[in-house]
N, C-alpha and C positions, 0 to 999 in steps of 0.2 A: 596412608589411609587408616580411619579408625577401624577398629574389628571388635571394639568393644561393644557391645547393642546398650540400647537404654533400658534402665530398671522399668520392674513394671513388662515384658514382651508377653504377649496375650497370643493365646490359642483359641481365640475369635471366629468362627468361619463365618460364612452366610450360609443358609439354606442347603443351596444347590451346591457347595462345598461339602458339607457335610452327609446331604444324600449319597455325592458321588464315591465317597469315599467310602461310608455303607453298603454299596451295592458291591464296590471293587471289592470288599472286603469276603461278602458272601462267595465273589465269583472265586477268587482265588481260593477260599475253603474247598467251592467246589471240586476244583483244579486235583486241589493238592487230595483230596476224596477219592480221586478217579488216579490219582498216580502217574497223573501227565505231567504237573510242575509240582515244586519245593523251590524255596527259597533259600534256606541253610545249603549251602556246598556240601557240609558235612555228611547232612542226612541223603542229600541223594545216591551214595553208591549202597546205600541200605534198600532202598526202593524196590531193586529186580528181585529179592529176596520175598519182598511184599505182593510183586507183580505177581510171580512165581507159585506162589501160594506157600512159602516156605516159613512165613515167619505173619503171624497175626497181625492185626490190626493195633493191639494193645502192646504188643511188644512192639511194634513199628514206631508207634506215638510216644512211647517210653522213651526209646532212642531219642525222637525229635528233640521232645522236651528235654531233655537232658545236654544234649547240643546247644540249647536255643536259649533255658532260663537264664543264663547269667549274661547274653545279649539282651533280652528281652529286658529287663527290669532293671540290670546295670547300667547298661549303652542307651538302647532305645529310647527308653522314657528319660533320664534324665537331659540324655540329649534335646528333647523336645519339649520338657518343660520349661529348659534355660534357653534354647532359639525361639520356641514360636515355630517353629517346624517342623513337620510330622517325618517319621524317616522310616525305611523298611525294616528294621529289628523291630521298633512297633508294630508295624501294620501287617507285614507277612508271615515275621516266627509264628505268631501266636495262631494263625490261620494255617501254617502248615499242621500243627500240632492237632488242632480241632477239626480242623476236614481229615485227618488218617486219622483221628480217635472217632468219628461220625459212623454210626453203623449203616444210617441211609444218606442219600443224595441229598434231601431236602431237610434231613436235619443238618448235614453239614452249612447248608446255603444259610441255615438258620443261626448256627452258630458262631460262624462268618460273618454274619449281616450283625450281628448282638453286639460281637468283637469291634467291627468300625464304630458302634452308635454308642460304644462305653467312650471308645476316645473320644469322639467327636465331642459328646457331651460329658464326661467325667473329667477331663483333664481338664478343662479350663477351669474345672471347681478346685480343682486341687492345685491350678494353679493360683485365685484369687487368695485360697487360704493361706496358703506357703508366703506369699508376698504379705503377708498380715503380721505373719511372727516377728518375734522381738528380733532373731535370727533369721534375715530372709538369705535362705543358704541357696533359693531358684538365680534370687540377682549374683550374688556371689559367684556359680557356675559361670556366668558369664565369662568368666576371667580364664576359661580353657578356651577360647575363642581365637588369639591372638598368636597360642602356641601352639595350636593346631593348625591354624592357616599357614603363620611361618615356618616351622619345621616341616609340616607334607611338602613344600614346597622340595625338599632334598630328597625325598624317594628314588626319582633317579636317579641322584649321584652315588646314592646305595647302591639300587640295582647293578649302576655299570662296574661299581669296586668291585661286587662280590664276585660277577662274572667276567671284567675283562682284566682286574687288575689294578692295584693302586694306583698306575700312573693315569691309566683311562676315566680311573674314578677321580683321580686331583685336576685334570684337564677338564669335565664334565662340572665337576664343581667351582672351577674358576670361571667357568661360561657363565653358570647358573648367578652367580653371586653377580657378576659385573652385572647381566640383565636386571636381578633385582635391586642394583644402585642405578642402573639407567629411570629404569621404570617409575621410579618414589622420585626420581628428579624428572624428567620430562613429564611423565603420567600419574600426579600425585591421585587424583581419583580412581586411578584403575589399581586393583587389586596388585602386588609388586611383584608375585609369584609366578603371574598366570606366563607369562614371555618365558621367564626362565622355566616351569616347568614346561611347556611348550618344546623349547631349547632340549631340552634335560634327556626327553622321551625319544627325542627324533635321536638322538644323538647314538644312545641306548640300542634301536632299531638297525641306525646303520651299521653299528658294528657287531650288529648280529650278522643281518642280511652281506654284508663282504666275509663273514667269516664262514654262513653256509656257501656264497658262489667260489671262496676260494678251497672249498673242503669238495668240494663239489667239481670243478677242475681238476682237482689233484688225486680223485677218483676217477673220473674220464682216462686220466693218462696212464696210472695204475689198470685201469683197466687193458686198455692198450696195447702195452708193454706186455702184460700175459698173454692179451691173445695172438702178439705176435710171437713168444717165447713157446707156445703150444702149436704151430705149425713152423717148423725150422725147415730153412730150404737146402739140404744136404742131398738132396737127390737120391737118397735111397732106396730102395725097395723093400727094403726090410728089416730086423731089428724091432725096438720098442715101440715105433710110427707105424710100423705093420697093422693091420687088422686081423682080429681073431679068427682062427678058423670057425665053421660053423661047426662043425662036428665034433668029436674028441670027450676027452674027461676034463679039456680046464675048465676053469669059472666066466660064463659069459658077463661080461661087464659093458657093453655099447650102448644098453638101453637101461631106463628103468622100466618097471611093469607099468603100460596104461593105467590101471588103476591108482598108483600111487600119483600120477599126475593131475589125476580128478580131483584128487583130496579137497573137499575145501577149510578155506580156514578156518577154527571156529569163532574167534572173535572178528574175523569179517562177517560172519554170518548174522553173528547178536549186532555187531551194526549198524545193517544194512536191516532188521528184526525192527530193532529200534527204531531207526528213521521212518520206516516206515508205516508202525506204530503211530508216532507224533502226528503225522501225515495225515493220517486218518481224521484226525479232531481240528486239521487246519481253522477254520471258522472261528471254534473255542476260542485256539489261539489269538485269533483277529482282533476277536472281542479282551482278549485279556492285554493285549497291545496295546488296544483305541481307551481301556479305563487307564491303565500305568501312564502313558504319554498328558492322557490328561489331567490328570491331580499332579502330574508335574509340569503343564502350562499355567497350571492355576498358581500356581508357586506358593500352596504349603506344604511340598515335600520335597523331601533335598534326599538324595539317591546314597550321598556317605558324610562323613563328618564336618569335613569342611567344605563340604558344601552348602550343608544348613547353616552355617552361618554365615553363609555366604549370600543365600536367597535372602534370608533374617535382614541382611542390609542392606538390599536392593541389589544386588553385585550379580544379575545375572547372566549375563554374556561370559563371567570369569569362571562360575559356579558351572557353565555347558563345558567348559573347558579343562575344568579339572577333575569332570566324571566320564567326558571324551577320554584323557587320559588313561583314565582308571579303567576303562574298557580291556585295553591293552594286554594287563596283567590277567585278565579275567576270562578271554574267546578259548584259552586251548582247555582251561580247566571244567565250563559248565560243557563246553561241547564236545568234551571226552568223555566227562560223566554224564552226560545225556544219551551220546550213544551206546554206552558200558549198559548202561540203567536201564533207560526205554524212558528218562524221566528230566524232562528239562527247568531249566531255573524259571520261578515267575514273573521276572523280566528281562529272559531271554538275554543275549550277551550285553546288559546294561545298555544298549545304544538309545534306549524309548526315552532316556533320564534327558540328556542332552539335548539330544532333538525336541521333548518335550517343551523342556525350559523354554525355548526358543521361535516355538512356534505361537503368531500372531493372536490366534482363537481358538478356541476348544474344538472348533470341529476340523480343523485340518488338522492339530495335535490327534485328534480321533484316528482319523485317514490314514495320517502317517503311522501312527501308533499298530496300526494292525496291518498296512505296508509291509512295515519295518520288520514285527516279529513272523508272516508270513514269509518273508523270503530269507529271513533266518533259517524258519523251519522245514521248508525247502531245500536250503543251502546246505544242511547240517552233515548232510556224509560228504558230498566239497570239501567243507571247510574241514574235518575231518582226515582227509588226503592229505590236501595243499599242508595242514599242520603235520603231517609224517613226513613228508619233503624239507622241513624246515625246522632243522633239531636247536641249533641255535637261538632261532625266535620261537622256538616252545620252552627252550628254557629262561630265556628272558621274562618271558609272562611268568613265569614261574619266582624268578628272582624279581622282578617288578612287587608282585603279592607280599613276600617276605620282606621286601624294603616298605613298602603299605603297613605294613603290620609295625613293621619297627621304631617307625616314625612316629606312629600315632602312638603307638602303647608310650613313647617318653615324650611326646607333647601333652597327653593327655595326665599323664603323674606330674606332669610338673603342670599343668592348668591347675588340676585341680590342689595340689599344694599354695598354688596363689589363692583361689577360691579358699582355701581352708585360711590361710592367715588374713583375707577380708573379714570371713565369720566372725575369728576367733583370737588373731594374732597369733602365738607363740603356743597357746593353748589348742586352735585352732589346728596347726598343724601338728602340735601331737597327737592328736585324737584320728585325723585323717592319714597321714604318712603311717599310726599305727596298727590301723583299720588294716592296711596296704601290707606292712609287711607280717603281720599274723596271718593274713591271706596267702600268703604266700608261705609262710613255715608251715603251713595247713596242709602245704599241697595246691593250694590253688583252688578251693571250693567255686570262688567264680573266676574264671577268665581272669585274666589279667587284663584285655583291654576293658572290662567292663569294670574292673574293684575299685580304680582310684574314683571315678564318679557315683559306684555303690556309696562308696565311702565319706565320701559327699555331705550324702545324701543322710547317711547314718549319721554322721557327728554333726551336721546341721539340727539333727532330732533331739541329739544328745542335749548340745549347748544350749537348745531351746528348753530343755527339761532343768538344766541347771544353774538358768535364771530365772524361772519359773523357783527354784528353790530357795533363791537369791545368794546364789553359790557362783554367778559369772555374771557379768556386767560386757554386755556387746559392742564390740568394736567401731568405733563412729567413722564416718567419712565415707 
């Protein structure tokens, strides 16, 4: 399968494209106004602090942006300049930031609504210019496409090494590999990854789920085993099996005080505060459901990275599939900060991305859309339990995320070092790979997954400046 798109990919909407995504864009200011959802994972465990009254509005949004800029302008946009796909570090960071910087409701809805109708309409001007330059550095990005699809394909095989073990990780990875040689041979138009990741995930799962039922057994019998160890049938009458007199000077120890058994817990109680909280504004949520599901039926929005270029090339039954996936890593972290917080993610446990993709029309994508995140928000101290019974598959999401991260952060350095030697050859990637690593002797000013496509983006500007001088002569082909 090719995964390279063709030069020229335009952020063309129609009309009702571009309305919808306006309007999503205010509700979710809304949202994030009212301290019901956030987008950024990060910023949510700062929210209760906000709920609270403990920390302002201006310092809340400080927070956000500071989490969000180097997603936003790194990842985001370039991402979407070079697919042709709009993606949530666009469309959500920048609306959590402005709905908690909004002092009222209706300004936030305003500045929300501003937010979608920059994109909608600014990006495609800046994407016609950029295709203009001597240095079209947009088509260039392309070239992170191919290493981003193939490598996310191994996240599982990460996840299962870090948590069960080299061999579980080499036997996980010899699956995943034979699928994507089956796949490119039987199913050369189908994406080569989607089976093996598929493979990769399940695999992951099951040797969580045998490793809580047999942690879990082995607790049953342990348990067992003491309480038969605490009643011994020696027929005595007395001794340490005795019971205490009631009277006397010892220490009575049979009971604890009623009171202490009322106790309740306190983070059961923020909880159960929480969910109930969310509860309250179910509707909201409905409605923030029925817009997410549908700009992702409409398919210019891809839920994470290779995904968009995955919609980008028609591929999408592969693209539901490998944000199904990506769910995975994702349920124990917004739904623990959601309950911690009082504050849930704006597309709720990613499940709207998938099912979106995939639904026939926009209006059962609508249906579903707010279905879906309705009985999420219902479900949430559930799902909340059922993940305390299941430490194995909470830490699997856990290492799932940190394989997600790992994969793309070295798919995406080495795309865009392809992208930099299309630019500019040899000049090309000094200017990009040096962007990269002064970024990083800096500290990291932006993210690391965001800088190699900063970077891009910056020596793309550069090279255009320094034939403009007629100091570089651009790369053909």
């Amino acid at each position: 399968m090719n995964t390279v798109l063709a030069a020229g990919t335009q952020l063309d909407f129609s009309l009702t494209q571009k309305l919808t995504v306006i309007v999503l864009a205010a509700l979710t200011a809304l949202i994030s106004h009212m301290a019901l959802a956030v987008f950024n994972d990060g910023t949510r465990p700062f929210m209760l602090e906000f709920i609270q009254g403990r920390a302002t509005r201006a310092a809340t949004a400080a927070v956000a942006f500071g989490l969000s800029a180097g997603f936003i302008f790194g990842l985001g946009a370039p991402m979407a300049l070079s697919s042709g796909v709009l993606n949530p570090w666009l469309l959500f960071l920048p609306t959590d930031i402005l709905g908690i910087l909004a002092f009222r409701k209706w300004l936030a809805v305003l500045l929300g609504g501003a937010w979608g109708a920059l994109v909608v309409f600014g990006l495609n001007g800046a994407n016609d210019v950029a295709h203009k330059l001597p240095v079209d550095f947009l088509t260039a990005m392309q070239q992170m496409s191919t290493p981003i699809l193939f490598l996310f394909t191994l996240f599982p095989v990460i996840a299962v090494a870090k948590q069960f073990g080299r061999v579980r990780g080499g036997i996980t990875a010899v699956v995943e590999l034979a699928f994507v040689i089956l796949t490119m041979k039987l199913w050369p138009s189908v994406f080569a990854g989607s089976l093996a990741m598929a493979a990769g995930v399940l695999m992951l799962i099951g040797f969580a789920v045998r490793k809580d039922l047999v942690q879990r057994a082995a607790d049953r019998a342990a348990e067992a085993e003491a309480a038969a160890g605490e009643h011994p049938s020696d027929g005595s009458g007395g001794g340490a099996g005795a019971p205490a007199p009631a009277g006397g000077g010892g220490v009575a120890t049979a009971a604890a005080p009623a009171e202490d058994v009322d106790l309740e817990d306190p983070m059961a109680s923020l909880f159960s505060a929480s969910a109930t909280r969310l509860r309250r504004y179910l509707p909201l949520f409905m409605l923030l459901g029925a817009g997410v599901c549908l700009i992702a039926q409409m398919h210019i929005f891809g839920g994470g990275e290779a995904t968009s270029f995955l919609i980008a090339k028609g591929h999408i039954s592969e693209a539901a599939q490998v944000d199904f996936y990506r769910v995975f890593g994702f349920i124990p972290l917004i739904a623990t900060t959601a309950l911690a917080s009082g504050t849930y993610g704006i597309a709720g446990l990613t499940l709207v991305y998938p099912i979106g993709y995939l639904m026939p029309n926009p209006v059962l994508a609508a249906v579903a859309g707010a279905v879906v995140l309705a009985l999420e928000i219902l479900g949430l101290s559930s799902i909340g339990k059922v993940l305390g019974k299941l430490p194995s598959v909470r830490d699997s999401s856990e290492h799932l995320r940190s394989a997600i991260t790992d994969t793309l952060q070295l798919a995406i350095l080495f795309g865009s070092l392809l992208a930099a030697n299309v630019m500019g050859g040899g000049l090309g990637i000094l200017v990009v790979g040096g962007l990269y690593l002064i970024n990083e002797a800096m500290g990291r000013p932006v993210v690391r997954m965001a800088a190699a496509p900063a970077a891009v983006i910056v020596g793309g500007i550069l090279l255009n400046v320094l034939y403009w001088l007629d100091l570089f002569t651009p790369v053909k082909g």
